[in-house]
C-alpha positions as CSV (number, residue, x, y, z in Angstrom):
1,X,-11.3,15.6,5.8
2,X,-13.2,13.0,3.3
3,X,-16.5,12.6,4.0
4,X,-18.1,8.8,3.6
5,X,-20.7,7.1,1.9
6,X,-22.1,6.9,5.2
7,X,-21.5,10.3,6.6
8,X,-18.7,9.5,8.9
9,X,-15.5,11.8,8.0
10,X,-11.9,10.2,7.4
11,X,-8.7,12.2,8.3
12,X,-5.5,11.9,6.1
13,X,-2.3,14.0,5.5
14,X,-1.1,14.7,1.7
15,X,2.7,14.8,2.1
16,X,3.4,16.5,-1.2
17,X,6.8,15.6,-2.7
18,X,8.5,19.1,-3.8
19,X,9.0,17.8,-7.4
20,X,5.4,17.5,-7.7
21,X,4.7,21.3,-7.5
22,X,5.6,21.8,-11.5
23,X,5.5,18.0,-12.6
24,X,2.2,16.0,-12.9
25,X,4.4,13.1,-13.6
26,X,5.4,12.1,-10.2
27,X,3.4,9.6,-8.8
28,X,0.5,9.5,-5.5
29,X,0.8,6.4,-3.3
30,X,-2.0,5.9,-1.0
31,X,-1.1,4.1,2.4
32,X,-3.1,2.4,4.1
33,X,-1.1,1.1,8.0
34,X,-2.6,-2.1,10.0
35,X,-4.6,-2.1,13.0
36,X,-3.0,-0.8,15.3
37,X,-1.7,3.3,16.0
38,X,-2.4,6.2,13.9
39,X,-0.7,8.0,10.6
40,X,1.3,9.8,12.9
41,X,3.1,6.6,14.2
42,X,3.2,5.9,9.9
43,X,5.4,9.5,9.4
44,X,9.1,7.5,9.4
45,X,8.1,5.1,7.0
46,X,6.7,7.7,4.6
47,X,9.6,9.6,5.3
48,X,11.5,6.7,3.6
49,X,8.5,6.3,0.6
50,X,9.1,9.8,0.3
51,X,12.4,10.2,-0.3
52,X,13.3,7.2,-2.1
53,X,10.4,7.0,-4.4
54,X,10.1,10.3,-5.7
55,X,6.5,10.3,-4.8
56,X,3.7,11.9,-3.0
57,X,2.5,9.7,0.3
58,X,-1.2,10.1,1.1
59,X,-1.7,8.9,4.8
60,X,-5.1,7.9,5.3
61,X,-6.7,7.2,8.9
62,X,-9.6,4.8,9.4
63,X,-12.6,5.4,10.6
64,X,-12.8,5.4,14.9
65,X,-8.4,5.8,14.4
66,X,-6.6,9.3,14.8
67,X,-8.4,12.5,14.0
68,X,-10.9,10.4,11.8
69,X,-14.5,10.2,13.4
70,X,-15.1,8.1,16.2
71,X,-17.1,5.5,14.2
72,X,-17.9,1.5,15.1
73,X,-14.1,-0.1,13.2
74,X,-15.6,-3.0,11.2
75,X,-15.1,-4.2,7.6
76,X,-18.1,-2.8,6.3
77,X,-16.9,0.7,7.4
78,X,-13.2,0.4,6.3
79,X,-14.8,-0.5,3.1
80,X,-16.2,2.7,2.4
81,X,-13.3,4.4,3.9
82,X,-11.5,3.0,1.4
83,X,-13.8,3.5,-1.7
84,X,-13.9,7.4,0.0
85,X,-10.4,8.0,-0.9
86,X,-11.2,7.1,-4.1
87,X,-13.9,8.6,-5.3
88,X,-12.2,12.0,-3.4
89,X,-9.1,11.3,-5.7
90,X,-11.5,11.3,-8.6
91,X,-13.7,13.9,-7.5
92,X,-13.2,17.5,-9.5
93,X,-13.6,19.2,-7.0
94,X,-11.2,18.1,-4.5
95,X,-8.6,20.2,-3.2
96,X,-5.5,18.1,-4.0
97,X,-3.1,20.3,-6.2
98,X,-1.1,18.6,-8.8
99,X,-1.9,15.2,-8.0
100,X,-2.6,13.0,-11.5
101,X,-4.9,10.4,-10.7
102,X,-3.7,8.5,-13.8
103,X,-0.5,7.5,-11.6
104,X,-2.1,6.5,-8.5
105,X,-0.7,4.0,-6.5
106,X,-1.8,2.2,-2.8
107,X,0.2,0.4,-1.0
108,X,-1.1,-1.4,3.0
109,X,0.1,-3.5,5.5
110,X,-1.2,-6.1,7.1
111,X,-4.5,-5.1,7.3
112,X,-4.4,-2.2,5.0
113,X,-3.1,-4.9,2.5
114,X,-6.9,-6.2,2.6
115,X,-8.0,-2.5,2.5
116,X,-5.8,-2.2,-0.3
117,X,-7.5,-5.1,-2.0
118,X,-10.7,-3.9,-1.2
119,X,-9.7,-0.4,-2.6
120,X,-8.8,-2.6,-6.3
121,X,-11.3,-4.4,-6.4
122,X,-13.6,-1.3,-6.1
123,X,-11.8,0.7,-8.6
124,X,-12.0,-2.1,-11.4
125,X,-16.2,-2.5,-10.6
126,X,-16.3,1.8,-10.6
127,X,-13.8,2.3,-13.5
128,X,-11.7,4.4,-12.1
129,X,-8.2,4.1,-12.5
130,X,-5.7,3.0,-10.5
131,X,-2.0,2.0,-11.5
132,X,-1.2,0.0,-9.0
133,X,-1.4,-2.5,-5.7
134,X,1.6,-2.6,-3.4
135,X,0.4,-5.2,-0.3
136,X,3.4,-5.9,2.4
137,X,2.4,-8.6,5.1
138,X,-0.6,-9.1,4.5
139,X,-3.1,-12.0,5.0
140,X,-5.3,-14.9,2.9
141,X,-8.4,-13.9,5.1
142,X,-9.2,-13.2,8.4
143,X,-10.7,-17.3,8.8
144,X,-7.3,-18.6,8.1
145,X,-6.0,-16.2,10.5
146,X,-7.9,-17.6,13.3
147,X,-6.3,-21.4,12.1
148,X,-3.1,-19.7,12.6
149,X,-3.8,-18.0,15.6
150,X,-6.1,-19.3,17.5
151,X,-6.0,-23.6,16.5
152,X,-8.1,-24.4,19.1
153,X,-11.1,-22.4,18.5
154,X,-10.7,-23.1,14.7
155,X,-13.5,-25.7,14.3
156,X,-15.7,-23.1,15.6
157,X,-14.7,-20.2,13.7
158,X,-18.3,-20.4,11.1
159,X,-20.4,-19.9,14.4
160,X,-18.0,-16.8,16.2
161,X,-16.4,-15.1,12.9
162,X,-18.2,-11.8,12.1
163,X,-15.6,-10.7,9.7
164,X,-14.0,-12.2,6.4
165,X,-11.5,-9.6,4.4
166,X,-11.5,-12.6,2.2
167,X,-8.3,-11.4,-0.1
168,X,-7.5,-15.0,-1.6
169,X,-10.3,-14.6,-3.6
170,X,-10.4,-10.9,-4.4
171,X,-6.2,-11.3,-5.9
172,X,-7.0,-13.6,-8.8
173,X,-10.1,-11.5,-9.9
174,X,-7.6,-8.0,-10.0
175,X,-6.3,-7.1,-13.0
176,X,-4.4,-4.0,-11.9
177,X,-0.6,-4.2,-11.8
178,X,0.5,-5.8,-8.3
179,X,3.7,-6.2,-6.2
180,X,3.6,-8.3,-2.9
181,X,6.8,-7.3,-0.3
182,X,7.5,-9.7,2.0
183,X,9.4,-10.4,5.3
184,X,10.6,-14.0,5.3
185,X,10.4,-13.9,9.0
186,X,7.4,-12.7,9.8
187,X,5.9,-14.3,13.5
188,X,2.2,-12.8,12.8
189,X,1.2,-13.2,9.4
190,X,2.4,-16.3,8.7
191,X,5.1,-15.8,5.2
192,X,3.2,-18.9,3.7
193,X,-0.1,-15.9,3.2
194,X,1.8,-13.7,0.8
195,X,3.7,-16.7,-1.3
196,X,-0.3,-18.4,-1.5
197,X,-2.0,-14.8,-2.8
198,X,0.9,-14.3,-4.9
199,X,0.4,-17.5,-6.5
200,X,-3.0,-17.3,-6.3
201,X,-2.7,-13.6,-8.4
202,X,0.1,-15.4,-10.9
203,X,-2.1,-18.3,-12.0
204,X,-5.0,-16.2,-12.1
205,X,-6.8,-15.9,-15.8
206,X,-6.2,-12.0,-15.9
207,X,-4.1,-11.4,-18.0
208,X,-2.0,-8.8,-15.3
209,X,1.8,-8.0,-14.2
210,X,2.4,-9.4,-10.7
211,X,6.0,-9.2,-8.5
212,X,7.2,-10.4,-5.9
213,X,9.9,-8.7,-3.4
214,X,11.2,-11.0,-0.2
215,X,13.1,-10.1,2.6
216,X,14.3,-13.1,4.4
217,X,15.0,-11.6,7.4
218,X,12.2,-9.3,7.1
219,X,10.0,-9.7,10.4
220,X,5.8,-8.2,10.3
221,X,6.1,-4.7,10.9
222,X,9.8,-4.1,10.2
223,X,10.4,-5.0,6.8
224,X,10.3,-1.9,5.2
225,X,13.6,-1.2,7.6
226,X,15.2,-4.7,6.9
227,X,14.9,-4.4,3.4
228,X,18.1,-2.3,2.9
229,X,18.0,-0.3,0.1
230,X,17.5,-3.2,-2.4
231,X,13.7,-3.2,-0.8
232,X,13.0,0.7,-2.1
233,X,15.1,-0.2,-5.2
234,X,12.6,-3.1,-6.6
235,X,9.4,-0.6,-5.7
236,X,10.7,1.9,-7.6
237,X,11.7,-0.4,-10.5
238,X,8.0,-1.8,-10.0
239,X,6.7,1.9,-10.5
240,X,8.6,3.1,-13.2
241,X,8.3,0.3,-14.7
242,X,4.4,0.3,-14.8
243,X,4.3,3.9,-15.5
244,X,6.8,3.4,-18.4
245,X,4.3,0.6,-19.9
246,X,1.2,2.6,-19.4
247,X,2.9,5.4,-21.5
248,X,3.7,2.9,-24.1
249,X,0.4,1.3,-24.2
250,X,-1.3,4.6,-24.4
251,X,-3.2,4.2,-21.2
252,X,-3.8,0.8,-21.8
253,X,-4.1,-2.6,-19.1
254,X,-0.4,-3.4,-17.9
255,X,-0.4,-6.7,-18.8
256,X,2.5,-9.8,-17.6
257,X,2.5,-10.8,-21.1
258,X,2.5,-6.8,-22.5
259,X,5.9,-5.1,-23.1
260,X,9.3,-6.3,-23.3
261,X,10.2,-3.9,-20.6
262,X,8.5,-6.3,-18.0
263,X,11.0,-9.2,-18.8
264,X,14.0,-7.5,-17.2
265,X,15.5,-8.8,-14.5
266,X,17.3,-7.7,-11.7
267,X,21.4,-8.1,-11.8
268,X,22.4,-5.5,-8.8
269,X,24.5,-7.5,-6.4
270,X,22.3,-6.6,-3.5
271,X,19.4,-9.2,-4.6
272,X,19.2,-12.6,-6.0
273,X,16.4,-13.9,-8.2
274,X,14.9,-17.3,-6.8
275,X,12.2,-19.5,-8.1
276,X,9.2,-19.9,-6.1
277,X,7.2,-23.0,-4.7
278,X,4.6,-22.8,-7.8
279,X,6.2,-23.7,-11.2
280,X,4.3,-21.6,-12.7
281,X,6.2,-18.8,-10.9
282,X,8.9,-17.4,-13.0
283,X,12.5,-15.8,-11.4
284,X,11.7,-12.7,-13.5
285,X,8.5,-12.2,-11.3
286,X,10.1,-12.7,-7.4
287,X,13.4,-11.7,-5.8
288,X,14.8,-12.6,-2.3
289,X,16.9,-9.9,-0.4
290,X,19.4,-10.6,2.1
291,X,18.2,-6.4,3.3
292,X,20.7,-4.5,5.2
293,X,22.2,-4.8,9.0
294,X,23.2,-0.8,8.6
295,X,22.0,1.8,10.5
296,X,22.8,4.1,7.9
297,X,19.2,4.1,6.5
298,X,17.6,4.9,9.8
299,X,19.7,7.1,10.9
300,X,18.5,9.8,8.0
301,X,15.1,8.6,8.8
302,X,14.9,9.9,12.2
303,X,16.5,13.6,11.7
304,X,13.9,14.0,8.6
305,X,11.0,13.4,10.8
306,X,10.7,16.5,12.7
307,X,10.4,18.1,9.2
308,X,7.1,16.0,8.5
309,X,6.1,17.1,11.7
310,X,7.0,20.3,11.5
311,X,4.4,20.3,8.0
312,X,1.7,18.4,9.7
313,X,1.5,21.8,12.2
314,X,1.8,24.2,9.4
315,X,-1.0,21.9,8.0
316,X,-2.7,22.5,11.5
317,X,-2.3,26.1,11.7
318,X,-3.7,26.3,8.1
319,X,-7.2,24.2,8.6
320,X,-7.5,26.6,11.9
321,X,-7.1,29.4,9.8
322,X,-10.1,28.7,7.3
323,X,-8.5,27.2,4.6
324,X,-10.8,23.7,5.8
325,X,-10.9,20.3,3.8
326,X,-7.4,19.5,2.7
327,X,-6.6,16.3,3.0
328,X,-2.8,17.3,3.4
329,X,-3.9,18.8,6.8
330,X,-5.1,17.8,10.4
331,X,-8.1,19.2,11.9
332,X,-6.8,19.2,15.6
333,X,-3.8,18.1,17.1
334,X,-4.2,14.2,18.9
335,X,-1.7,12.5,20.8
């Protein structure tokens, strides 16, 4: 459990990645879902991360979600969930084994893509490093949301709005290493959000690295499975190839202007570079995926979950047996 700011506790699981156990190189994404379920619900699509990106997944559950406390779920208290995981990451004394905080990663959807932004934005003001932003489906803010939504009510929205998650102005300020994944299709979150942060991050001043993966028949909460393996391909390109850079800058910014190794394009037959609305927007910086109509994907999905589950009540067992305050573990069971 990761106790917040202010005092409310946050429950996650730490699905460590058996190459991790004698290799500080692999890298930690932290995932943050949207706002709906638990990290439970979360397992096959960190199944995928899992095995596909070589990495460890850290499943975090909001505040009043889960096994977390049952706290008020408002921005102000996501916020500090977020900055939690953090500062927990950073912490010395946390109980994480063989995690390297140097390649930390988060990646959120939908509304964990403004948590996720949040989470940036707080490691840049707080110093502490991050490698990374992955954001999948995620929104401008919350008011432009209600335009979408709710049209009718939209003249009104200064007086009844009690919440911003304002990312359009939080992605130009970041200066961390970014990659948006989108669904072409998606019926919620209008696609038009991620194309105008994107653009928004890309003509930005900061000086920093910024992709762009589409699925075009990629719908909100699916896209991960639409993408085919051409989806998992470009995130893993987009990790190694920050990593990679960090090495060879010797810890240093990733920039979009820094190495030569982030002017390679993609030439797998799977994916097809395409130039987006802003000409500013480059084809080495967005690719458009057709994804896959196979079940082929899914199918190794589903018999790998009992195994996570299968962990998550070891993890169980553990906690009840003293060994308290691993994040890899939860405290009780929940349906």
């Amino acid at each position: 459990m990761i106790k917040c700011e202010d005092g409310v506790t946050i429950h996650s699981w730490l699905l460590y990645h058996p190459s991790s156990s004698n290799n500080k190189e692999i890298p930690t994404i932290i995932f943050f879902h949207g706002n709906a379920g638990n990290i439970g619900l979360r397992l096959p699509n960190a199944v995928q991360m899992y095995h596909y990106l070589q990495a460890n997944i850290w499943l975090v559950e909001y505040r009043g979600f889960g096994d977390s406390d049952d706290a008020v779920v408002n921005e102000k208290g996501l916020k500090l969930d977020a900055e939690a995981v953090l500062k927990y990451a950073h912490d010395q004394n946390n109980t994480m084994s063989n995690v390297n905080v140097e390649k930390l990663f988060v990646f959120g959807r939908s509304l964990g893509g403004a948590v996720a932004f949040h989470m940036a934005k707080f490691a840049q003001v707080s110093k502490y490093p991050l490698a990374g932003v992955l954001v999948e489906n995620t929104f401008v803010s919350i008011s432009t949301m209600v335009d979408h939504l709710m049209p009718y009510i939209a003249p009104l929205k200064s007086l009844v709005l009690r919440i911003g998650w304002n990312s359009g102005e939080i992605a130009p300020t970041i200066n961390i290493p970014t990659m948006f994944l989108a669904g072409a299709q998606d019926t919620l979150v209008p696609h038009g959000h991620m194309l105008e942060l994107f653009t928004r991050m890309k003509n930005s001043k900061t000086d920093n690295l910024v992709r762009m993966h589409v699925v075009k028949q990629g719908t909100h909460n699916e896209t991960w499975m639409q993408g085919g393996k051409a989806y998992w391909v470009a995130i893993k390109r987009f990790l190694h190839d920050v990593l990679s850079a960090e090495e060879h800058n010797d810890g240093r910014a990733v920039t979009k202007h820094g190495t030569g190794v982030f002017q390679r394009k993609t030439s797998t037959s799977t994916t097809e570079c395409t130039e987006a609305s802003s000409s500013s927007v480059t084809n080495e910086s967005i690719e458009v995926s057709m994804g896959s109509n196979d079940g082929e994907d899914a199918a190794g999905m589903i018999s790998s979950v009992g195994n996570f589950m299968g962990m998550a009540r070891e993890a169980t067992r553990s906690v009840a047996a003293g060994r308290g305050g691993n994040p890899s573990a939860p405290s009780k069971k929940k349906e």
